[in-house]
LUMVEXBA-313854 format. One line per field, with one value per residue: residue number from 1; residue in one letter; y, z, x of N, C-alpha, C, CB in turn. Coordinates in Angstrom, 2 decimals, padded with zeros to 5 digits, m for minus. Last residue first. Glycine has a CB too. Layout:
<pts>
num = (NUM|...) .
residu = (A|...) .
nc2 = (Y|...) .
nc3 = (Z|...) .
nc1 = (X|...) .
cac2 = (Y|...) .
cac3 = (Z|...) .
cac1 = (X|...) .
cc2 = (Y|...) .
cc3 = (Z|...) .
cc1 = (X|...) .
cbc2 = (Y|...) .
cbc3 = (Z|...) .
cbc1 = (X|...) .
</pts>
This chain:
<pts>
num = (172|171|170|169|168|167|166|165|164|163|162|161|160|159|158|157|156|155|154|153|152|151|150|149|148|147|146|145|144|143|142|141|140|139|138|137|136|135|134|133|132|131|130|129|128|127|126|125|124|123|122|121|120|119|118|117|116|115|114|113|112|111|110|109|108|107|106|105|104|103|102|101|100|99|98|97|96|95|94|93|92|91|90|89|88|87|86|85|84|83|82|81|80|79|78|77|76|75|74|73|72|71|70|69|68|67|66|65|64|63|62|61|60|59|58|57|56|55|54|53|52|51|50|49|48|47|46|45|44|43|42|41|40|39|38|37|36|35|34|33|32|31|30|29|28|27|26|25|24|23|22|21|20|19|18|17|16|15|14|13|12|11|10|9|8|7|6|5|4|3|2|1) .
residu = (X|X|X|X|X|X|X|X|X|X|X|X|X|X|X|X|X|X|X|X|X|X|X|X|X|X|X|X|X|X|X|X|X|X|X|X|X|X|X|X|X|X|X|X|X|X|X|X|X|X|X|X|X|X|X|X|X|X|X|X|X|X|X|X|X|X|X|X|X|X|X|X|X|X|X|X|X|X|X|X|X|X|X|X|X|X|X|X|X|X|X|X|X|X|X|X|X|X|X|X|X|X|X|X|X|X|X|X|X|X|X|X|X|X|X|X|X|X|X|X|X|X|X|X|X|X|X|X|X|X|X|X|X|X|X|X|X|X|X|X|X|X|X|X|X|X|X|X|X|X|X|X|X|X|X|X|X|X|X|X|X|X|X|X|X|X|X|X|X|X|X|X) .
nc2 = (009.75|011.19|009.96|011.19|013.53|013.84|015.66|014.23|011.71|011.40|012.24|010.32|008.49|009.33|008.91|006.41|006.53|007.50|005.05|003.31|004.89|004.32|001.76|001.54|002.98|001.49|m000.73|000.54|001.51|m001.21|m003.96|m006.84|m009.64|m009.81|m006.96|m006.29|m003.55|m002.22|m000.57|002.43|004.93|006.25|006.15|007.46|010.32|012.20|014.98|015.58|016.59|018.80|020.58|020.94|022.49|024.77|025.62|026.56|027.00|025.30|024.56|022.63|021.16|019.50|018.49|016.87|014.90|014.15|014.25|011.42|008.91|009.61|007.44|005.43|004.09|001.07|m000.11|001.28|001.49|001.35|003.27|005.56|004.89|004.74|007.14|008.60|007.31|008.97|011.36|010.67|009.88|012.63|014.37|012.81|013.37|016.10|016.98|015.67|017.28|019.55|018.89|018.83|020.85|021.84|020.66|021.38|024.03|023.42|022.21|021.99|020.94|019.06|017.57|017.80|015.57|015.20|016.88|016.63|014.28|014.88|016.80|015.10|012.58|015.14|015.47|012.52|012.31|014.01|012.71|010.98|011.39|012.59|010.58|009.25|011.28|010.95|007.84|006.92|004.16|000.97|m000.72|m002.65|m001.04|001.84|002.11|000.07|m000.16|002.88|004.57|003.03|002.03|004.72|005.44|003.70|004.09|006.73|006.45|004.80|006.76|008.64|007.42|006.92|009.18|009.66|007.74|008.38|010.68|010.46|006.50|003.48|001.96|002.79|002.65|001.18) .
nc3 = (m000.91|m002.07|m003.57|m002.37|m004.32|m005.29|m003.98|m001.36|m002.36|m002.85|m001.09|000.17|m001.55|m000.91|001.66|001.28|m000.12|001.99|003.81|002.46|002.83|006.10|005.99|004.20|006.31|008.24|007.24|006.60|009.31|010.88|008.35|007.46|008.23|010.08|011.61|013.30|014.93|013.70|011.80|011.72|010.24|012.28|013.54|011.31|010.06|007.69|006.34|008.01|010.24|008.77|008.03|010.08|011.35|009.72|010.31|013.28|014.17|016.70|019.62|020.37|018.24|018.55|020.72|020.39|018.62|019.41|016.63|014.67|013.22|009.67|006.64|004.56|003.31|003.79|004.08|001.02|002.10|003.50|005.20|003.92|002.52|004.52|004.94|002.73|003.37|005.91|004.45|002.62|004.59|006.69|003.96|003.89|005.97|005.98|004.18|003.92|005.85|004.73|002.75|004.45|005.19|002.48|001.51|003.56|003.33|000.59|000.90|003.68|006.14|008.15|010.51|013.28|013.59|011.05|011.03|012.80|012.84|010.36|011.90|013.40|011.81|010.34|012.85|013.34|011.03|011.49|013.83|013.42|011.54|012.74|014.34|012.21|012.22|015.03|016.62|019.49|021.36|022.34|024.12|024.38|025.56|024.98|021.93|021.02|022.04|022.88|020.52|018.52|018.61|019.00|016.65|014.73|016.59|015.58|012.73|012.80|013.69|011.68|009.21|009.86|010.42|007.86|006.10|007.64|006.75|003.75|003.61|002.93|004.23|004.02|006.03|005.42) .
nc1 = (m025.98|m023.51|m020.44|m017.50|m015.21|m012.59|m010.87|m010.54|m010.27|m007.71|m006.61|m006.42|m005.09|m002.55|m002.41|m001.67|000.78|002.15|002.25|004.10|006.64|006.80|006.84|009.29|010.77|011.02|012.75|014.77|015.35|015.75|016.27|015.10|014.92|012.93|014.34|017.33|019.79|021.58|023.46|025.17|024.62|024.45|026.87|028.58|026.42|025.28|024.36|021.54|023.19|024.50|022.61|020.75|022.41|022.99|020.69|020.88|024.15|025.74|025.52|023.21|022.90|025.19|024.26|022.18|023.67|026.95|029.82|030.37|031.65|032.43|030.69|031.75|033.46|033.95|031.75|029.42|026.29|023.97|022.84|022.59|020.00|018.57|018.22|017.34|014.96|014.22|013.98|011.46|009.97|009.10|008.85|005.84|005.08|004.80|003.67|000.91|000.02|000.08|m002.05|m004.37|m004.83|m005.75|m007.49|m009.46|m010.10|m010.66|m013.40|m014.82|m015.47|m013.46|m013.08|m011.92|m010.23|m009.34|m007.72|m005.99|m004.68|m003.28|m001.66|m000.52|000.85|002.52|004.45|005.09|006.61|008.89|010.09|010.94|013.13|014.79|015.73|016.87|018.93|020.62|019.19|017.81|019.48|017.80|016.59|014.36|012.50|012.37|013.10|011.59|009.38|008.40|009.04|008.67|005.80|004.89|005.03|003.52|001.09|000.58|000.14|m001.81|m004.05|m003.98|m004.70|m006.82|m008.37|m007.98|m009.91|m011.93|m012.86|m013.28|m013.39|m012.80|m014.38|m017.98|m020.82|m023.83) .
cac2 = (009.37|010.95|010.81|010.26|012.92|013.34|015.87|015.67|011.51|011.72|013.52|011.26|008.27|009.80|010.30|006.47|005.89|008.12|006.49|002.65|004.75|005.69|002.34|000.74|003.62|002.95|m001.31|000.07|002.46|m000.19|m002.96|m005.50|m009.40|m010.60|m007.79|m006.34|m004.72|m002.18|m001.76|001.09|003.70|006.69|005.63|006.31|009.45|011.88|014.37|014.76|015.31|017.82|019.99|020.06|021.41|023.89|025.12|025.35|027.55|025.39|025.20|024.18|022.19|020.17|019.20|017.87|016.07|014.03|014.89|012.73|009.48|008.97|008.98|005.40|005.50|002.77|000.03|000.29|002.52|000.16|001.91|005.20|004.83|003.43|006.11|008.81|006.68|007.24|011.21|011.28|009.01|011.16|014.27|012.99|012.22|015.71|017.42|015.55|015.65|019.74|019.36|017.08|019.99|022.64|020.49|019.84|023.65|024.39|022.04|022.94|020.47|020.07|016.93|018.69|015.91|014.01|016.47|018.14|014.71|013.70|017.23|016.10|012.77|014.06|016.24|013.70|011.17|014.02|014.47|011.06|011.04|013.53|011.57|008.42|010.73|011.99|008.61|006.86|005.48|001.57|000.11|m002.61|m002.19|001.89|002.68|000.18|m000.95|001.81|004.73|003.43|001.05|003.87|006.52|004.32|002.76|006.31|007.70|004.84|005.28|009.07|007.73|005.61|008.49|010.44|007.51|007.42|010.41|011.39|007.59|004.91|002.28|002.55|003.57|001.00) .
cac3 = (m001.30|m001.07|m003.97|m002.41|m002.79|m005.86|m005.03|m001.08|m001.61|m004.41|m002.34|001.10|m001.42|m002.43|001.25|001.92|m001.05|001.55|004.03|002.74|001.69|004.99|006.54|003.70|004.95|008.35|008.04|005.85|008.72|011.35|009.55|007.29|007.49|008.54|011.84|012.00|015.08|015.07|012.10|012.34|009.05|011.25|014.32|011.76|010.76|008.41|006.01|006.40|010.25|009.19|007.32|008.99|012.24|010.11|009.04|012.61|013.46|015.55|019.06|021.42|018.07|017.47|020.71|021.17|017.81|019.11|018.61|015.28|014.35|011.07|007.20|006.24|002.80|003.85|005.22|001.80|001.87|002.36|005.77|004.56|001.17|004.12|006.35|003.01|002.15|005.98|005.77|002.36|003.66|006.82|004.81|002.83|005.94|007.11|003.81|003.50|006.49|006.38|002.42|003.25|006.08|003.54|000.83|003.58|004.64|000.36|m000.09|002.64|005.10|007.50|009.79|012.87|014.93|011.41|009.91|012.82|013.51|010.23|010.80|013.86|012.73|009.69|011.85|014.56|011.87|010.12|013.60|014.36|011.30|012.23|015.42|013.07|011.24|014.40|015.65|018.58|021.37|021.28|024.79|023.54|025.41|026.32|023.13|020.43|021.94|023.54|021.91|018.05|018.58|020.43|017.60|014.86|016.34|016.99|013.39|012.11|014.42|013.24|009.66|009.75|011.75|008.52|006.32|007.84|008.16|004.13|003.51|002.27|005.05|002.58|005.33|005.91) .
cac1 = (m027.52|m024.09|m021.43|m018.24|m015.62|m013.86|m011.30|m011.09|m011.46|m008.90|m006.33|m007.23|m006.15|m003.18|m002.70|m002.98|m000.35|002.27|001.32|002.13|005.94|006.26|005.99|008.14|010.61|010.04|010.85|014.52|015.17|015.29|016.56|015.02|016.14|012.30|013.09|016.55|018.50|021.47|022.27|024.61|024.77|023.59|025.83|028.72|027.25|025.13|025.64|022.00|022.22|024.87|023.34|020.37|022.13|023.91|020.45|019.79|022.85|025.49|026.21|023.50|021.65|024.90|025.58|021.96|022.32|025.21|029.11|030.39|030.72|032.48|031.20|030.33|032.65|035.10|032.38|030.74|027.70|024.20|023.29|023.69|021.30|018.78|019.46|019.09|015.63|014.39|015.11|013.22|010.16|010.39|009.67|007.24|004.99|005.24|004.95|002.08|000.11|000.72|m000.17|m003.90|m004.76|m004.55|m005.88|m009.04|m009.36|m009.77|m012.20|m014.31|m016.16|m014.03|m013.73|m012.93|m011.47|m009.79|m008.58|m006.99|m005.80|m003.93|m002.41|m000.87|m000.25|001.68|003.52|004.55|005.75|007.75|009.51|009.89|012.16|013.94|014.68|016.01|017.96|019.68|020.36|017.50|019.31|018.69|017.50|015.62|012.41|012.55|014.26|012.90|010.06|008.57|009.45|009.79|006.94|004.59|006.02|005.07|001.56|000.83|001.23|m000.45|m003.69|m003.75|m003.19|m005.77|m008.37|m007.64|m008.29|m011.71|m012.89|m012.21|m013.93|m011.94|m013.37|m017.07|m019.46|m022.48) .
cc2 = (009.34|010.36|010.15|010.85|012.41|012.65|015.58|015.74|013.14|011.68|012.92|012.18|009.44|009.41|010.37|007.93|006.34|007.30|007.14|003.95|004.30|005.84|003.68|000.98|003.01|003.20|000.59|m000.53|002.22|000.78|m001.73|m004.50|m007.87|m009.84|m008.21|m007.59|m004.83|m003.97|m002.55|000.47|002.42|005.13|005.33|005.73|008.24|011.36|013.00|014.27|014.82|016.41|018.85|019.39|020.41|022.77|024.12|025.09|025.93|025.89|025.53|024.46|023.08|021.26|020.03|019.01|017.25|014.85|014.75|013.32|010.38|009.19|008.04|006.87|005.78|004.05|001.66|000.74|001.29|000.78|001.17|004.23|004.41|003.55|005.14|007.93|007.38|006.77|009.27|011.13|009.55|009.83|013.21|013.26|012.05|014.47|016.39|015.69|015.43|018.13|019.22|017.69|018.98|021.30|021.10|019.65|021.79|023.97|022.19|022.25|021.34|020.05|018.29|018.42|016.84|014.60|015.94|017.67|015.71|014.09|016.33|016.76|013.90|013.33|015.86|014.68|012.04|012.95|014.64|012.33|010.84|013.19|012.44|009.58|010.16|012.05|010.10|007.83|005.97|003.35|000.78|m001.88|m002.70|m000.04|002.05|000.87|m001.14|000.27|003.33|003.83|001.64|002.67|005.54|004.68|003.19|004.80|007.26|005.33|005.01|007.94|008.48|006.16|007.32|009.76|008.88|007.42|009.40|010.77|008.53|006.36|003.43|002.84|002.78|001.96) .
cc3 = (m000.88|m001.59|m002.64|m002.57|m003.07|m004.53|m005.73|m002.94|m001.17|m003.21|m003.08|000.23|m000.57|m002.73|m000.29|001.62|000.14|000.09|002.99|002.92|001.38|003.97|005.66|004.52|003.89|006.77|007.62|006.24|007.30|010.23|009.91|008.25|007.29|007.92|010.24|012.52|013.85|015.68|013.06|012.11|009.97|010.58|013.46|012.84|011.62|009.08|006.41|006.39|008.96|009.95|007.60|008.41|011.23|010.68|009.30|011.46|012.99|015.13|017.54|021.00|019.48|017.70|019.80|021.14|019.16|018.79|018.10|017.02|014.54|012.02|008.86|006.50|003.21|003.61|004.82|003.20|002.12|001.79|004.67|005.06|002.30|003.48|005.34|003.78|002.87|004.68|005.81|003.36|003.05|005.79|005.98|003.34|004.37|006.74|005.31|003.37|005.73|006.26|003.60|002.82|005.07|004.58|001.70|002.79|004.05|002.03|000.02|001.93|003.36|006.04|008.32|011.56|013.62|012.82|010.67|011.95|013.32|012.00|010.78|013.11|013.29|010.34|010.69|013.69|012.39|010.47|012.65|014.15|011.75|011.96|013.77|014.20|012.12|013.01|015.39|017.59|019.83|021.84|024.06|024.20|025.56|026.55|024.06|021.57|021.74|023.88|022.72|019.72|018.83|020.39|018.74|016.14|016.21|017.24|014.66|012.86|013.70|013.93|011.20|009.93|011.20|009.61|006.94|007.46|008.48|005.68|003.85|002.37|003.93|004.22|004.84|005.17) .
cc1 = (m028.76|m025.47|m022.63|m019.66|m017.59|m014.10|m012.27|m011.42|m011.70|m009.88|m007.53|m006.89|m007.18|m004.57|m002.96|m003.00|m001.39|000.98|001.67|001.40|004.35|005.78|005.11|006.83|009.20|009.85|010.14|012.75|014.31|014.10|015.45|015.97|016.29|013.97|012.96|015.52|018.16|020.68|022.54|023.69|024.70|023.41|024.65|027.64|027.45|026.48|026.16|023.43|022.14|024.77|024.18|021.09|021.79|023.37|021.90|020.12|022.02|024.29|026.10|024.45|022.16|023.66|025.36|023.04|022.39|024.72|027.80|029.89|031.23|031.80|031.50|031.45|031.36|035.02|033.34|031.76|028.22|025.68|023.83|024.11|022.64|019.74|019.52|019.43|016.87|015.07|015.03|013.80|011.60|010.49|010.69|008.55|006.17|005.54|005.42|003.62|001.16|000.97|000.41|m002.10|m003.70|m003.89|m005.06|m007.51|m008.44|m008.89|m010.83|m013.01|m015.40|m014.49|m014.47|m013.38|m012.60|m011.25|m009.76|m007.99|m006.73|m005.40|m003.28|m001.92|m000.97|000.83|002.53|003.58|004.42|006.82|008.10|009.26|010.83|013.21|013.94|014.59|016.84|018.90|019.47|019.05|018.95|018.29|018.36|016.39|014.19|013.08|013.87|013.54|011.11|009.25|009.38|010.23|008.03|005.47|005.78|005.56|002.81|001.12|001.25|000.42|m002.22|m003.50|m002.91|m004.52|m006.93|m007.62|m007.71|m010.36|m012.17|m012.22|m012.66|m013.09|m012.91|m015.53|m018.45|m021.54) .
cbc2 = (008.53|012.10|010.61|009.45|014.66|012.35|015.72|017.10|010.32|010.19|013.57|011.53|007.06|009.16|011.25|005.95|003.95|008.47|007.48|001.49|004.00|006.40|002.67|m000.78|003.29|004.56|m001.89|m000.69|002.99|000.49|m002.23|m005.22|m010.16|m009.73|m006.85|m006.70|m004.37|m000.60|m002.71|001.07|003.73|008.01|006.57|006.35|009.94|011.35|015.17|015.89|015.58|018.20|020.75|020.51|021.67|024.42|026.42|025.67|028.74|024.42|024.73|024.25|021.31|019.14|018.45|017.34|015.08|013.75|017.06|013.35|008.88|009.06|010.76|003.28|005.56|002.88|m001.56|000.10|004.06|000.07|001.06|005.69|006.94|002.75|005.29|010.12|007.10|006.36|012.25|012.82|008.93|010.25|014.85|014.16|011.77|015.87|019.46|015.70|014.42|020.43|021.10|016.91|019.46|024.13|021.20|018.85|023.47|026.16|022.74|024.43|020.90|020.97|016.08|020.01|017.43|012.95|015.37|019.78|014.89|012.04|017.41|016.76|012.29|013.21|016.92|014.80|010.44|013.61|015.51|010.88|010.51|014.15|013.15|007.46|009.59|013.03|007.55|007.30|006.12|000.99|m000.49|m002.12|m002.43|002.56|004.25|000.97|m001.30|001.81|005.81|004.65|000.36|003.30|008.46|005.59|001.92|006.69|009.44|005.56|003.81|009.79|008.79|004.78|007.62|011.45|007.16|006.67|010.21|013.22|007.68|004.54|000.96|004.42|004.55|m000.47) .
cbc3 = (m001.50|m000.23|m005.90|m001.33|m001.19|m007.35|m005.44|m000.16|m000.26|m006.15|m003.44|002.72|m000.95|m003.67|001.65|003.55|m001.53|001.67|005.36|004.58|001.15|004.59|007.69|003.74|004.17|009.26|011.06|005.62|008.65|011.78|009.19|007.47|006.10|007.51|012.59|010.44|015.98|015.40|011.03|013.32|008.04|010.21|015.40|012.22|011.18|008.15|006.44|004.94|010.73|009.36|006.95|008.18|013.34|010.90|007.61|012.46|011.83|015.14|019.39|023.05|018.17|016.43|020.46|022.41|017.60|019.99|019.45|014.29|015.56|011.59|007.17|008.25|001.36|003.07|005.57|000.56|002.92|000.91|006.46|005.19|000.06|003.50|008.35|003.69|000.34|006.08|007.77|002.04|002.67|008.36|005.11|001.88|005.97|008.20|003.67|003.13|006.28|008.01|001.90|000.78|006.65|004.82|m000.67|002.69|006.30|000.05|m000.94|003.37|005.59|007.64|010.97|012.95|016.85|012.00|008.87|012.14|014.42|010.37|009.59|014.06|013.60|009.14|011.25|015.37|013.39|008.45|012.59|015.75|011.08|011.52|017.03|014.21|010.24|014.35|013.81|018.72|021.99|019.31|025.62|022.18|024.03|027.18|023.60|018.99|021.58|023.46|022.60|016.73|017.42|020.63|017.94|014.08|015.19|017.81|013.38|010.94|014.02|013.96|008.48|008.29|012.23|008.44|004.74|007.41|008.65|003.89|004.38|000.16|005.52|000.51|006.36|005.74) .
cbc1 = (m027.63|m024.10|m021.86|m018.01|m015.35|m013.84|m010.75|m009.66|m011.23|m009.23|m004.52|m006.89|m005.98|m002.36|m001.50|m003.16|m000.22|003.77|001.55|001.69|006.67|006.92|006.69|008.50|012.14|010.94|010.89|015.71|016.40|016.60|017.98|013.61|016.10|010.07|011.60|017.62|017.11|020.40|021.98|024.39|026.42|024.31|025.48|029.96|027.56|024.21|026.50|021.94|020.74|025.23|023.88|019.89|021.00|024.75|020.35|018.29|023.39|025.69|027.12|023.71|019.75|024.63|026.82|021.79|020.03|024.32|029.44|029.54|030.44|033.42|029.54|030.35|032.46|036.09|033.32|031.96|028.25|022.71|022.13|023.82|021.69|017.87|018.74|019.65|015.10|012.79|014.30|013.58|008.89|010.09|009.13|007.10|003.25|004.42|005.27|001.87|m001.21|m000.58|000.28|m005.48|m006.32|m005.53|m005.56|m010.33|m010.98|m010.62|m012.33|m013.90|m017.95|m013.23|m014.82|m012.53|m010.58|m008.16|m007.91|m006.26|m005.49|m002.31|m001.78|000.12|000.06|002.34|004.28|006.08|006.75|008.46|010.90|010.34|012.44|014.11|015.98|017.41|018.62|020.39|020.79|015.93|020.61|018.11|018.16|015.54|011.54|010.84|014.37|012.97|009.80|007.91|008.50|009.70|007.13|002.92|005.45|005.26|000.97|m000.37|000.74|m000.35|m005.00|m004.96|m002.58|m005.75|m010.27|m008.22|m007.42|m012.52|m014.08|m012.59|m015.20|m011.45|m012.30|m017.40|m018.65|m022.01) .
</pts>
């Protein structure tokens, strides 16, 4: 019997992860619910997306090289780090006192057909009043505060797909 912490194996977890997220976040939350996601909220789909993406390549082709696997294992990371930082800033924004919630602004789409990309960043970080809504909460959590305790669970499963490319299972 295979050990569940094999390399194959938490590569397939975070490919099931990653589609559990994006299948709650589309289905239940927008199409269900009927929330519009914020521009945090999308970047965070973003780093989701790339961290499954990678999490697959791993995962179909299963490579045997050291060197492909840390490649693969940084792409998942930076992706999955990425919305753990964008999910901590919503959470810092949701917990602001009412008088130091920045205001709503023009949506993300506005922003990306007028403004340079780095501008676009800058001002999805900066964020806004839609940003800091709580909208819905599940067990008392919100939104951003559920992804982040998401992110953070993947982000321990990659330190586990770091020691499993470093000290990888002795065969017999």
């Amino acid at each position: 019997m295979l050990p569940l912490t094999t390399y194959r194996n938490l590569q397939i977890f975070l490919v099931v992860m990653a589609v559990i997220g994006m299948s709650f976040a589309l289905f239940f939350l927008q199409r269900y619910m009927g929330f519009t996601p914020c521009p945090l909220c999308i970047f965070q789909r973003i780093g989701l997306i790339v961290m499954g993406v990678f999490a697959l390549i791993a995962a179909l082709f299963h490579p045997k090289s050291m060197a492909v696997r840390l490649v693969l294992w940084l792409g998942s990371l930076v992706g999955i780090g990425w919305s753990t930082v964008v999910a901590g800033r919503h959470v810092w924004l949701q917990h602001l006192p009412a008088d130091q919630v920045p205001s709503c602004g023009p949506g993300l789409d506005y922003w990306l057909d007028t403004l340079p990309i780095l501008q676009v960043f800058k001002e999805v970080f900066a964020g806004s009043g839609e940003c800091a809504a709580i909208d819905w909460t599940f067990m008392g959590l919100s939104i951003p505060e559920q992804s982040l305790i998401l992110f953070s669970l993947l982000l321990v499963v990659h330190g586990l797909v770091l020691w499993r490319i470093v000290r990888p299972i002795a065969s017999k």
